[in-house]
N, C-alpha and C positions, 0 to 999 in steps of 0.2 A: 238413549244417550247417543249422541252423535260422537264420531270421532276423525281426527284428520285437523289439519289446517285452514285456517284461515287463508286469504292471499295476502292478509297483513304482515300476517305470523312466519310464513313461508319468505318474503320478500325480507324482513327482520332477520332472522335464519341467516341468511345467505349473506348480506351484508356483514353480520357480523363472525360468518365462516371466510369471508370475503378478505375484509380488512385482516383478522387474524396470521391468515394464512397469505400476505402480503406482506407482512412486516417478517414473517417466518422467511421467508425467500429473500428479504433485504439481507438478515442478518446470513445466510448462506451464503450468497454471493459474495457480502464482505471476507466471509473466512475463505472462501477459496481465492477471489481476486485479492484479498492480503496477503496471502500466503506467497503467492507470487510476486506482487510489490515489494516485499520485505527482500526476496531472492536476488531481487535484481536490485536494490538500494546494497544490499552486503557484495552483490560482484562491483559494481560498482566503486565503491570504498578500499574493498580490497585493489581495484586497476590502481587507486589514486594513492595508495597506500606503496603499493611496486615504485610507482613514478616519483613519490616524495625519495622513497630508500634512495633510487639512482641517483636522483639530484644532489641528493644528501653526501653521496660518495664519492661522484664527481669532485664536488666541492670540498671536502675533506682530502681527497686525492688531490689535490692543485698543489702548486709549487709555489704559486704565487697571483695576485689579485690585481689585475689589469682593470683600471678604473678612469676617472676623467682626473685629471689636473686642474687646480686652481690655479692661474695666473695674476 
């Protein structure tokens, strides 16, 4: 009885240790480079978050609303 691989068998193998572990690395990559996209979308929001408050206070602080006239 013979034992051992084909070069069929061996090329199949691989292929499909191949793809597997391709798709294994995609989804890795997404959890790390998500994890830092998500980081920088929440600083982000919060900058825009600060800058809405000022405005907001600004404008609640005013005395009064300098605008254009109808004539």
């Amino acid at each position: 009885m013979k034992r051992g691989f084909t070069l069929i068998e061996a090329v199949l193998y691989l292929a499909i240790a191949g793809t597997v572990l391709y798709f294994i690395s995609g989804f890795a990559f997404n959890a790390i480079f998500g994890k830092a996209k998500i980081e920088a979308v929440q600083e982000v929001n919060q900058g825009n978050r600060a800058v809405l408050d000022k405005i907001s206070d600004a404008i609640g602080n005013s005395m009064q609303i300098n605008g254009t006239s109808e004539k």
